[in-house]
C-alpha positions as CSV (number, residue, x, y, z in Angstrom):
1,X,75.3,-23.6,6.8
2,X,76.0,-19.7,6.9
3,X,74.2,-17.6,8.6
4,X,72.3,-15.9,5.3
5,X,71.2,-19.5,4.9
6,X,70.2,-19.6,8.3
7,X,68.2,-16.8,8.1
8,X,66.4,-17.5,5.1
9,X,65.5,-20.8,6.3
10,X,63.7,-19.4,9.1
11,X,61.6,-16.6,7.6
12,X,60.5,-19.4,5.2
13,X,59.4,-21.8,8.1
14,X,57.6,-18.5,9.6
15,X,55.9,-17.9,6.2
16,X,54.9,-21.4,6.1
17,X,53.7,-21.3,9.4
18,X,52.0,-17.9,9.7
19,X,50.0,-18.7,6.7
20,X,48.4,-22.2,8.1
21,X,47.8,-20.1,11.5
22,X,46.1,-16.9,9.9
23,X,44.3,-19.6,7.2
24,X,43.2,-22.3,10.1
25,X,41.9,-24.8,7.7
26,X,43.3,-28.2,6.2
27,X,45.5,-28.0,3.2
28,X,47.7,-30.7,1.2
29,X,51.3,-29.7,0.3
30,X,50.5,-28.7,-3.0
31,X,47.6,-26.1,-1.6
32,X,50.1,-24.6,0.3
33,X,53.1,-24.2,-2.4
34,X,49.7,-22.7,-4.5
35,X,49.4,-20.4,-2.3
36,X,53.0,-19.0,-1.6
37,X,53.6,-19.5,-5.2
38,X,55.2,-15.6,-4.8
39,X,57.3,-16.0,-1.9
40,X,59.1,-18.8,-3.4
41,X,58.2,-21.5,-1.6
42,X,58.8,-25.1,-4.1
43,X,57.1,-28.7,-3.1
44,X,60.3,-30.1,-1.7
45,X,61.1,-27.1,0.7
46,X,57.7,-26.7,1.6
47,X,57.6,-30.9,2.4
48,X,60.6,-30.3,4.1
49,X,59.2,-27.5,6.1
50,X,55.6,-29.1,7.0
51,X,58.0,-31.5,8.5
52,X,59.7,-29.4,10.7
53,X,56.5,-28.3,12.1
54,X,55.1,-31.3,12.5
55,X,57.6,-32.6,14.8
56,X,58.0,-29.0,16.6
57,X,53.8,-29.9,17.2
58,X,53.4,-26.8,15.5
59,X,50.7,-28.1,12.7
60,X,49.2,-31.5,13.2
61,X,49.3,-33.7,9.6
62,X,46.7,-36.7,9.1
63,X,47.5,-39.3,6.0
64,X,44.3,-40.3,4.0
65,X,46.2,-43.0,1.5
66,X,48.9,-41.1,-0.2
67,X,47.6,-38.1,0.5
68,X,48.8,-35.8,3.6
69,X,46.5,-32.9,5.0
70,X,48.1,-30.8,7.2
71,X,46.5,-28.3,10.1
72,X,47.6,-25.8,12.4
73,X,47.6,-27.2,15.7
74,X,44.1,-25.9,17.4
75,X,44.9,-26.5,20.8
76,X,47.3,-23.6,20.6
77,X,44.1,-21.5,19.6
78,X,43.0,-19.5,23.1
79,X,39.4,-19.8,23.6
80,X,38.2,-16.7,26.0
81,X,37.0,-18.0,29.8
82,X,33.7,-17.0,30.2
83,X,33.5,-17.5,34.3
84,X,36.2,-15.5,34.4
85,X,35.4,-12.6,32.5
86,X,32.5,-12.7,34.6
87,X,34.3,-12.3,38.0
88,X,35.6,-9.9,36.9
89,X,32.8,-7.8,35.5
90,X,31.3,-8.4,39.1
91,X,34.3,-7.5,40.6
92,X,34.3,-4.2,38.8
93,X,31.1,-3.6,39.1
94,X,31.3,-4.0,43.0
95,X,33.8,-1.5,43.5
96,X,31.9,1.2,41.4
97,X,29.3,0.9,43.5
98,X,32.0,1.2,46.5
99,X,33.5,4.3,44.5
100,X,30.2,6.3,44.1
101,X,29.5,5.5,47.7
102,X,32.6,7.4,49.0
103,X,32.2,9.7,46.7
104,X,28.8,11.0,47.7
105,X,30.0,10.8,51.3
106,X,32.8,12.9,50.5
107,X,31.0,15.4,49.4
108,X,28.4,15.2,52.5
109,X,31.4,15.1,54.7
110,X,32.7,19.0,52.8
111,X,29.2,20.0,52.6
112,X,28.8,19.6,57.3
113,X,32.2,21.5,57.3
114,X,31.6,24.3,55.7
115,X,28.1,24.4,57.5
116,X,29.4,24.1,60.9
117,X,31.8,26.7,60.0
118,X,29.6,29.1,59.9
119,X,27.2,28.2,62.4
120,X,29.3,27.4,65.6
121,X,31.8,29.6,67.6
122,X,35.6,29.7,66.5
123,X,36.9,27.3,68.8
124,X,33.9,24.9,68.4
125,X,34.2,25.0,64.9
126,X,38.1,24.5,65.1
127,X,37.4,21.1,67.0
128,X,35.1,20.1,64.8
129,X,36.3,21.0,61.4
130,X,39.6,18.9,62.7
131,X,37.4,16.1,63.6
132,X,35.9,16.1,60.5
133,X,38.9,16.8,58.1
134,X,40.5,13.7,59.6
135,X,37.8,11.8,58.5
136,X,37.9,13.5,55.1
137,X,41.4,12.3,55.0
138,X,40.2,8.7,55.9
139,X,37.7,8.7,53.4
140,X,40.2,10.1,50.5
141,X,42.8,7.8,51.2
142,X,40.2,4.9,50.7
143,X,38.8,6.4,47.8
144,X,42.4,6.5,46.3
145,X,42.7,3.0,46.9
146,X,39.8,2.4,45.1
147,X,40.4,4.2,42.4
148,X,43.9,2.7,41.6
149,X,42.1,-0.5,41.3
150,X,39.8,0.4,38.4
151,X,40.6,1.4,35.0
152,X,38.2,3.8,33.2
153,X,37.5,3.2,29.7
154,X,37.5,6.1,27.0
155,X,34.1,5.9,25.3
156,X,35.8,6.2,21.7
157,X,38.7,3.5,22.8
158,X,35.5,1.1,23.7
159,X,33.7,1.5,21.0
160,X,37.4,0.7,18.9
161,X,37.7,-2.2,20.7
162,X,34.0,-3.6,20.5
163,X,35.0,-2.6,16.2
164,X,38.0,-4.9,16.5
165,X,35.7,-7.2,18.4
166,X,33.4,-7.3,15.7
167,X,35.5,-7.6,12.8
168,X,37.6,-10.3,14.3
169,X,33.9,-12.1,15.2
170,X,33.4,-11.5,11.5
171,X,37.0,-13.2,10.0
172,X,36.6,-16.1,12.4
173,X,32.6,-16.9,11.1
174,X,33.9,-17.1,7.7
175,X,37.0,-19.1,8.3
176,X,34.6,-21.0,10.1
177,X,32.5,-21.6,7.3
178,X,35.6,-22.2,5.0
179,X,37.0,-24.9,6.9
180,X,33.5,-26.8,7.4
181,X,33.2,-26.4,3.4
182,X,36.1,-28.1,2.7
183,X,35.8,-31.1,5.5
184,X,32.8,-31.6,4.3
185,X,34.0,-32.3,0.9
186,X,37.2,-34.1,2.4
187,X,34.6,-36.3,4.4
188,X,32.6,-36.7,1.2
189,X,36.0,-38.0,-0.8
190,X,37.1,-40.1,1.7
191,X,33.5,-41.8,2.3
192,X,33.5,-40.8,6.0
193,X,31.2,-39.3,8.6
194,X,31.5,-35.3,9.1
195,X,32.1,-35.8,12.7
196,X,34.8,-39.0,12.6
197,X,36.8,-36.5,10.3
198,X,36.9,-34.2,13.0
199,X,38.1,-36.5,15.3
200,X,40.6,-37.9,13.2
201,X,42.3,-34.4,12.3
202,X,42.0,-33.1,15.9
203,X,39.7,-30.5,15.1
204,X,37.0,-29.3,17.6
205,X,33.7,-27.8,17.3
206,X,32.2,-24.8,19.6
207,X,29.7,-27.5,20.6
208,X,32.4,-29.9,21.9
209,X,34.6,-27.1,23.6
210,X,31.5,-25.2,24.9
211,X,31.9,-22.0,22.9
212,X,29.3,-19.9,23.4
213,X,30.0,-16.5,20.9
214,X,26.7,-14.9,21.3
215,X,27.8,-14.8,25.3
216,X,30.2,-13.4,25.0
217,X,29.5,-10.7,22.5
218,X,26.8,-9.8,25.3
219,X,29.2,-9.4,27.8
220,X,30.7,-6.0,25.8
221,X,27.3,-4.6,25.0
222,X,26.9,-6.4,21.5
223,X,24.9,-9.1,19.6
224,X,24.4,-11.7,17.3
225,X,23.0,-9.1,14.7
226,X,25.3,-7.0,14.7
227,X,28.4,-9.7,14.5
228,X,26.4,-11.2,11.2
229,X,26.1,-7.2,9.6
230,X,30.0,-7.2,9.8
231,X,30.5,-10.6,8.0
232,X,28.1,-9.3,5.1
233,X,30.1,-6.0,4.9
234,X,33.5,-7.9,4.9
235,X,32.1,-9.9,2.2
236,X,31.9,-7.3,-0.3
């Protein structure tokens, strides 16, 4: 096989693939070639293809008769930790508090030498303002160490990223509500029970894997309301 070949074949394995991962929902063979209809993918390279994936444990396929629906694998999905977004929210917040507390005695520390400055003789005020500019120095140096170890956050890069949040809360609520439309018509077709379809495909509900969105949509300063206003707007 040249290499032109080569290359070819793998863009269209990567279109194939890219599509069932951005899509995330069960489609036959034919659903698939539908759908790529303009990138030129036929039935036989696209069976051929499905394969390949398959046995890379790429997309997972279950056989219902003669027919074959095929899934991209959802164990490759990352699902966010909550516990450990919370450590670290306490962890930050912890070290704030640490931060302004330096800060303030910082500026208590500056506010003694410049007093005693002025109030004591030369000499005592040398001693002193040595005393206390070393433990200025102390203070600074733990203050830099402190700061190096949080990141501030732009108040127009936050509220991007609590957009992107949203939006991407948004695509997966109706891809969501896709996929549960078309296993429930599968499940009707095949006479079986909503949840022993599930099972059978390998795919998981938030219930079963503990997903809890409305957590963590709290944890960035958002809500439930305001997730379901940016699936209505993406809508139209």
């Amino acid at each position: 096989m040249s290499k032109r070949k080569s290359s070819n074949a793998f863009a269209e394995e990567e279109t194939v693939m890219r599509f069932l991962e951005k899509q995330n929902r069960p489609f036959s063979v034919q659903n698939i070639v539908d759908a790529l209809q303009k990138e030129g993918i036929k039935k036989a390279l696209c069976e051929k293809i499905l394969s390949s994936l398959v046995e890379k444990e790429v997309v997972s396929v279950k056989e219902y008769g003669k027919a074959k629906i095929y899934l991209f694998r959802q164990d490759t999905i990352e699902i966010p930790d909550e516990k450990e977004v919370e450590e670290m929210d306490d962890n930050l917040r912890s070290k704030e508090e640490e931060y302004a507390s330096i800060t303030t005695e910082i500026a208590e520390l500056e506010k003694e030498v410049n007093y005693l400055s002025s109030q004591m003789t030369v000499e005592e005020a040398r001693i002193k303002k040595d005393e206390l500019e070393c433990s200025l120095q102390q203070m600074n140096e733990k203050l830099q160490v402190l700061s190096a170890g949080i990141q501030q956050v732009d108040p127009e890069e936050r509220k991007k990223l609590q957009q992107s949040l949203l939006y991407n809360v948004s695509m997966w609520k109706q891809r969501k509500r896709m996929a549960k439309d078309i296993l429930d018509a599968i499940s009707e077709n095949a006479n079986m029970k909503y949840k022993e379809l599930c099972d059978q495909i390998g795919v998981e509900t938030d219930e079963a894997v503990g997903l809890d969105m409305e957590g963590i949509l709290s944890k960035v300063g958002l809500n439930k309301s305001q997730a379901n206003r940016n699936v209505k707007a993406s809508r139209r």
